[in-house]
Backbone as CSV, one residue per row, in Angstrom:
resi,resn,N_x,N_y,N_z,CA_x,CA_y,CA_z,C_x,C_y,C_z
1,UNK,88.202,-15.370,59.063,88.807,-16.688,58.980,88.538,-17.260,57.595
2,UNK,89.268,-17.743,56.949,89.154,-18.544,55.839,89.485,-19.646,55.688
3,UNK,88.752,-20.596,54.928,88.907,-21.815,54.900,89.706,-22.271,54.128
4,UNK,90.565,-23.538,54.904,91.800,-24.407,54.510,91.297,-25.434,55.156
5,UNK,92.536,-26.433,53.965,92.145,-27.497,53.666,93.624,-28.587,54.446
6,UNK,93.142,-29.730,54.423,94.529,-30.609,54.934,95.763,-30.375,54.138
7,UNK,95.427,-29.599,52.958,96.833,-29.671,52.053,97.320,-27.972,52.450
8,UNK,96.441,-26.714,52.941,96.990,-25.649,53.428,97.303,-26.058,54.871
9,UNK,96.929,-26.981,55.856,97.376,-27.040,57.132,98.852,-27.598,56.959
10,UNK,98.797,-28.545,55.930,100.403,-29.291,55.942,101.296,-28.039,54.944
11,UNK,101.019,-26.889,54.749,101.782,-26.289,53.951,102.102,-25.435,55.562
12,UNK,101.353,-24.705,56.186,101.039,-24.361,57.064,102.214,-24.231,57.813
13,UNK,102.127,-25.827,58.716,102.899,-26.460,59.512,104.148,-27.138,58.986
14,UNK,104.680,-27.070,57.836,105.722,-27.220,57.067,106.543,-25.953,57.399
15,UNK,105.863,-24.526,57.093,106.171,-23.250,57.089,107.032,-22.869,58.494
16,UNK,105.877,-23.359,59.535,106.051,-22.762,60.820,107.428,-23.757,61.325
17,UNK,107.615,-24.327,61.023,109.124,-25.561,60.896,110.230,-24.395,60.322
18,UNK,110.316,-24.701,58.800,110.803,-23.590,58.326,110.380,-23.090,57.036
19,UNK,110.665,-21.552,57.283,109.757,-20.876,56.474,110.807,-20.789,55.621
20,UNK,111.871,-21.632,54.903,112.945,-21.105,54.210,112.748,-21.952,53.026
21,UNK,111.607,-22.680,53.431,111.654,-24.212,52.169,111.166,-23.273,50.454
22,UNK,111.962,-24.269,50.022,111.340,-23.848,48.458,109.779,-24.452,48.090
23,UNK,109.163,-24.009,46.805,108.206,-25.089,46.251,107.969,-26.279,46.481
24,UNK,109.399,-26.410,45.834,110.181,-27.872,45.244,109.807,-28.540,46.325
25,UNK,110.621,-28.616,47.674,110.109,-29.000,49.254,109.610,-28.916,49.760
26,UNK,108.359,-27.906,49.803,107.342,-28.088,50.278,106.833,-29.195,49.803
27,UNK,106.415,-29.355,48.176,105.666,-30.191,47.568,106.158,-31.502,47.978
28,UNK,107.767,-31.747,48.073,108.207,-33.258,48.705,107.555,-33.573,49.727
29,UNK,107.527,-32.678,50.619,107.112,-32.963,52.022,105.445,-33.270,52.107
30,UNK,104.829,-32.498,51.104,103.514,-32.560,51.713,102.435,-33.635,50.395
31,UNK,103.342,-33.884,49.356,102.727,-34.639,48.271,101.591,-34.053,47.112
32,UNK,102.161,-32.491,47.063,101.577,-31.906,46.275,102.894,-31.171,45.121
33,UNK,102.582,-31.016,43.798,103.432,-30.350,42.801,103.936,-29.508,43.500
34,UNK,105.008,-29.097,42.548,105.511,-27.511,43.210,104.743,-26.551,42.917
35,UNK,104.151,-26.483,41.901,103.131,-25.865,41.168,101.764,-25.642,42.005
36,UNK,101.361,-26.721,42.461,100.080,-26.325,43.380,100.256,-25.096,44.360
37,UNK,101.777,-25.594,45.578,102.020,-25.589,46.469,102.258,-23.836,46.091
38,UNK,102.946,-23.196,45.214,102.982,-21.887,44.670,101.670,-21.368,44.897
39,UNK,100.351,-22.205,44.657,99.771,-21.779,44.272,99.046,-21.029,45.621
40,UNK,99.034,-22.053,46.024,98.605,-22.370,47.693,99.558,-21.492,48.479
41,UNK,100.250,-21.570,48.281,101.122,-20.609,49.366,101.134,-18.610,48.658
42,UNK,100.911,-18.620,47.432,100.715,-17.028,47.667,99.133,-17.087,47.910
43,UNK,98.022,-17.812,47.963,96.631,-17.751,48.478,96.817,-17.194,49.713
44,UNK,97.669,-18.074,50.581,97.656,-17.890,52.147,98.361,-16.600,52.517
45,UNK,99.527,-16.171,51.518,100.225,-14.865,51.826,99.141,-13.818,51.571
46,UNK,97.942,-13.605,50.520,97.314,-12.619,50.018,96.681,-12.987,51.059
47,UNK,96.000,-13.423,51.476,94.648,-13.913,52.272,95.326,-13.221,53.912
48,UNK,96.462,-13.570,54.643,97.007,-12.903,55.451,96.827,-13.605,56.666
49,UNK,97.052,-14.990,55.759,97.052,-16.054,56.746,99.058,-16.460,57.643
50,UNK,99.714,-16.272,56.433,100.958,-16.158,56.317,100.917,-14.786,56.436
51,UNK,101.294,-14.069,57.720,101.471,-12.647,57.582,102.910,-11.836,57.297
52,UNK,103.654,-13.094,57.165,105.416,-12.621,56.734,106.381,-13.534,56.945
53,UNK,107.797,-13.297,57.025,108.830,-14.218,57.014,110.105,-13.950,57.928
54,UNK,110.461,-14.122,58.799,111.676,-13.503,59.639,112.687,-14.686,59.903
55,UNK,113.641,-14.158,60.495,114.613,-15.032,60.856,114.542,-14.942,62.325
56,UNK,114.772,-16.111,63.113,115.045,-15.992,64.404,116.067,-15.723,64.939
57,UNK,116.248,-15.230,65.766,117.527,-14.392,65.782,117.779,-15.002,67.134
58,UNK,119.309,-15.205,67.905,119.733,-16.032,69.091,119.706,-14.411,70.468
59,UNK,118.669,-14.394,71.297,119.258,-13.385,72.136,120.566,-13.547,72.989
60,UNK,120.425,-14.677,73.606,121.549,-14.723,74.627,122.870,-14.433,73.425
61,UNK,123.239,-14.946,71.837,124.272,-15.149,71.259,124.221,-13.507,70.989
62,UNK,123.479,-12.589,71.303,123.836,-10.872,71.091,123.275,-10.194,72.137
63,UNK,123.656,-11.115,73.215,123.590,-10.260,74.337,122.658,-9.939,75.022
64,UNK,121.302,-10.551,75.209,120.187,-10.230,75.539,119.835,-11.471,76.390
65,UNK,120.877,-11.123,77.661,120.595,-12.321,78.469,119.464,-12.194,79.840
66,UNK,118.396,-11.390,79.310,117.388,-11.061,80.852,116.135,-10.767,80.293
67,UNK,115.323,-11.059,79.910,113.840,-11.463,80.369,112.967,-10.824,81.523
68,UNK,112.504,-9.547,81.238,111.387,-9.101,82.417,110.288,-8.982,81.769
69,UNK,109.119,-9.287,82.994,108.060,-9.333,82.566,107.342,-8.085,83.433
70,UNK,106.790,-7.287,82.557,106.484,-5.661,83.095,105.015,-5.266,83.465
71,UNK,104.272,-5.479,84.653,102.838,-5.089,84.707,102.849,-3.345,85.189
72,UNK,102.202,-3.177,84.596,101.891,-1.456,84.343,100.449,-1.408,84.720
73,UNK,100.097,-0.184,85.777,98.723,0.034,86.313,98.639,1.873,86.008
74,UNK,97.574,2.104,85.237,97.569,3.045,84.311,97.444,4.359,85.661
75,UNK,97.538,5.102,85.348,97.548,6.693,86.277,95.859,6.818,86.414
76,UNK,95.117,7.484,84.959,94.189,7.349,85.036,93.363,6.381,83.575
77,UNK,92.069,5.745,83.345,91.462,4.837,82.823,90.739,6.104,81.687
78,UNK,91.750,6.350,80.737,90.700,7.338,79.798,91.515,7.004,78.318
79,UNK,90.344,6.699,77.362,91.237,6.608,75.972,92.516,7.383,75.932
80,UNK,92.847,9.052,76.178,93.471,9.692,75.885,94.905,8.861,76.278
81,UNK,94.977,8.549,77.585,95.759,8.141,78.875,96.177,6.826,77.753
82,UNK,95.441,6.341,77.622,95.918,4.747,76.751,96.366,4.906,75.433
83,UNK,95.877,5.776,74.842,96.908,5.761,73.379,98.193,6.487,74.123
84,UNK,98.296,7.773,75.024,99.585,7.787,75.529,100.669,6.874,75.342
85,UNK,99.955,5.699,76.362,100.910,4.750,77.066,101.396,3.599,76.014
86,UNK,100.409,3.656,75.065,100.515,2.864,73.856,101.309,3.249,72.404
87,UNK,101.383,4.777,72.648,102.545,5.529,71.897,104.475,5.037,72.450
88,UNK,103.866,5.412,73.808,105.136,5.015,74.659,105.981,3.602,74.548
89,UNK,105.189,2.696,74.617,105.107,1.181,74.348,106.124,0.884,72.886
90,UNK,105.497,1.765,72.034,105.627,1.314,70.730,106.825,2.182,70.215
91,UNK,107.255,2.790,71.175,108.837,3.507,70.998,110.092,2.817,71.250
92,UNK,109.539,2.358,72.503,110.765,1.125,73.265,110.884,-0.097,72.647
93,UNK,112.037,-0.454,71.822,112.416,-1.086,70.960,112.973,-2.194,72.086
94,UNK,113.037,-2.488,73.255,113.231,-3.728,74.158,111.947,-4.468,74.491
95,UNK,111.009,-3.758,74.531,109.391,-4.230,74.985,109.286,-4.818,73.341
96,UNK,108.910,-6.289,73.686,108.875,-7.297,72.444,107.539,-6.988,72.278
97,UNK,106.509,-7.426,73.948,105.346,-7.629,73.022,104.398,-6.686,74.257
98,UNK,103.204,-6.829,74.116,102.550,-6.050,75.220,100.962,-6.363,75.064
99,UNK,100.459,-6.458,75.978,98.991,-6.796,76.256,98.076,-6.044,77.078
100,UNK,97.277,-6.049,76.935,96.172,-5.079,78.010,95.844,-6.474,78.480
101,UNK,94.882,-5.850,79.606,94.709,-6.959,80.891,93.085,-6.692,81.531
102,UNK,92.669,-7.733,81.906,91.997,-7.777,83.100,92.797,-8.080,84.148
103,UNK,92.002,-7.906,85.051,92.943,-8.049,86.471,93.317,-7.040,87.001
104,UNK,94.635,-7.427,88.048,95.190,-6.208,88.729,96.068,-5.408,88.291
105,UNK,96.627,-5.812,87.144,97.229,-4.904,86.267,96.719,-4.112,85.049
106,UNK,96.710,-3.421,84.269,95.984,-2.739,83.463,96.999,-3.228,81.724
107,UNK,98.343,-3.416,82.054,99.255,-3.902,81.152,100.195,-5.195,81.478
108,UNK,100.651,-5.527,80.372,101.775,-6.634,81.053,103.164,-6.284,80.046
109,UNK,103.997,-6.390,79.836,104.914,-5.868,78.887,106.120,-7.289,79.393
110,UNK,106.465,-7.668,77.868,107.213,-8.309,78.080,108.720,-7.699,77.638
111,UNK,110.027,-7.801,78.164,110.911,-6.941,77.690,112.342,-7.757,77.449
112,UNK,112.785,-7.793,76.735,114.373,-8.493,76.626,115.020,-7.253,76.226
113,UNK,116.357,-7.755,77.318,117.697,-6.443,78.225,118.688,-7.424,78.279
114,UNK,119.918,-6.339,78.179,120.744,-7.061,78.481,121.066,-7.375,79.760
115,UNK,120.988,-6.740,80.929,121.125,-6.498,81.991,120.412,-6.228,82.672
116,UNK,120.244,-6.550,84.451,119.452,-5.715,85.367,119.705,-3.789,85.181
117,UNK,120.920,-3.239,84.494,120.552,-2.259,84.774,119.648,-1.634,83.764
118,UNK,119.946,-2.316,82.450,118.898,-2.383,81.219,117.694,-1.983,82.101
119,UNK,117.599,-3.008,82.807,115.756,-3.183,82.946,115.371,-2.012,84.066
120,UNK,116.589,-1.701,84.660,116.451,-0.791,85.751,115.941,0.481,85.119
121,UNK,116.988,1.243,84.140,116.260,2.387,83.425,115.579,2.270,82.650
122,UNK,115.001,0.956,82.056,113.389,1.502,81.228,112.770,1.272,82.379
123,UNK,112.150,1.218,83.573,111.674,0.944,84.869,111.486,2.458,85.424
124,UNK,112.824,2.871,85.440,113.273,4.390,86.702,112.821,5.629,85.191
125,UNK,113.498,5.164,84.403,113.619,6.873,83.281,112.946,6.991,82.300
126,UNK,111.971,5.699,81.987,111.332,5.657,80.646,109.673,5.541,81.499
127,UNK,109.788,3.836,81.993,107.746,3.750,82.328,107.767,5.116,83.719
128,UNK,108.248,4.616,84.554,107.433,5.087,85.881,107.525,7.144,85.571
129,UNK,108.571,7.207,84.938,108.610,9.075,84.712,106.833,9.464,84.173
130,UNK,106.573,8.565,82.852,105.626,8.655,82.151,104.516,9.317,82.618
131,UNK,103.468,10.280,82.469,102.293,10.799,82.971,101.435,9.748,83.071
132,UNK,101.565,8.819,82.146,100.350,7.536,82.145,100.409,6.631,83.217
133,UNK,101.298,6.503,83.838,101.670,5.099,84.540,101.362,5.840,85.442
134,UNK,100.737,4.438,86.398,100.705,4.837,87.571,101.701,4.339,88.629
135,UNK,101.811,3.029,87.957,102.681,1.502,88.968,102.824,0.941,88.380
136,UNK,104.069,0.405,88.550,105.392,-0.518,87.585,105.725,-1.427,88.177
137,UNK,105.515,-2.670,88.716,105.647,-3.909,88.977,106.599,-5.085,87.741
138,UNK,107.892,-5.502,88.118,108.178,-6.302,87.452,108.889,-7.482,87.592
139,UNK,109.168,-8.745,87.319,109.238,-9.736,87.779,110.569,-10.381,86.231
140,UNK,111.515,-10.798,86.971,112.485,-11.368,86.072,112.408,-13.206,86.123
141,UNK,112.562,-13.227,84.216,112.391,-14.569,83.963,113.528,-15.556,84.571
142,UNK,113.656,-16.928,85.501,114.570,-17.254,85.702,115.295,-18.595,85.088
143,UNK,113.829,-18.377,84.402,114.209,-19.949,83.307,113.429,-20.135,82.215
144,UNK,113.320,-20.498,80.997,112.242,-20.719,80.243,112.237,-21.845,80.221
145,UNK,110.801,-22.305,80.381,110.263,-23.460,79.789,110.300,-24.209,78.605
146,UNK,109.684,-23.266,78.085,109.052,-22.927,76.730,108.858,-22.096,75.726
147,UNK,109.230,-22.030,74.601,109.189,-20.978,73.579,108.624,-21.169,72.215
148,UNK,107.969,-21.064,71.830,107.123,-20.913,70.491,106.167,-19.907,69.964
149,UNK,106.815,-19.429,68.853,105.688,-19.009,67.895,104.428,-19.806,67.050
150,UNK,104.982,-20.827,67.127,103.700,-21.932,66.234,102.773,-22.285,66.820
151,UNK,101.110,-22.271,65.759,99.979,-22.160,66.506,100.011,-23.892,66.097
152,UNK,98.871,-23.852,67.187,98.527,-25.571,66.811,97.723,-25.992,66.045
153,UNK,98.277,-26.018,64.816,97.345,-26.730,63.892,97.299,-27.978,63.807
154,UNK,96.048,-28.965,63.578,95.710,-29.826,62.953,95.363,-30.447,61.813
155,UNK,95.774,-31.227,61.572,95.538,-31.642,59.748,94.071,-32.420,59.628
């Protein structure tokens, strides 16, 4: 962790708004030069506080109107078995994000599809075929609440 200051939290939280601003606007916004704010903002990129820049992209506007949420209960509990399943994971370009677990599941996988049948064959032909898996439990989103990437900072 490295230390920042009220003028990296407001660069910060300027960013996580949008990460498209120039110098120039940052510095409007937060009451520092453009010059500082350069300065300050490749600190936070080297430092790897700012770990990059993307665009958000609309799912439902390209088709990615379904949301499953994927708990996976491993075959057997052995490193080998888990980088497996974690090779596997990191192939499937629909599984956004993925977590190990306590609890009754061993994984949770979150996945955006276009379709139930989307979700049907990474389910039937991709997890449950797998040597690693044991049990594939999954549950479709029927509404979101809520969506954010931004952490909560304070100034």
């Amino acid at each position: 962790m490295i230390d920042v200051d009220a003028f990296d939290l407001k660069i910060l939280t300027a960013l996580q708004d949008d990460g498209r601003l120039t110098n120039q606007e940052l510095a409007d916004r937060i009451g520092l030069s453009a010059s500082q704010c350069s300065r300050r903002r490749m600190r936070l990129e080297e430092e790897k506080v700012i770990s990059g820049y993307h665009a958000d992209l609309s799912a439902e506007a390209l088709g990615f109107n379904l949301i499953a949420f994927i708990h996976i209960t491993l075959a057997t509990h052995s490193p080998d078995n888990a980088k497996k399943f974690r090779a596997l994971v990191n192939r499937v370009d629909e599984i956004q994000e993925a977590y190990s677990l306590t609890g009754d599941a061993d994984y949770v996988l979150k996945a955006v599809l276009r379709n139930l049948k989307s979700l049907s064959d990474i389910v039937n032909n991709v997890l449950m075929p797998h040597p690693s898996v044991a049990h594939v439990r999954s549950s479709i989103v029927l509404d979101r609440l809520k969506e954010s990437a931004k952490l909560p900072l304070r100034s």
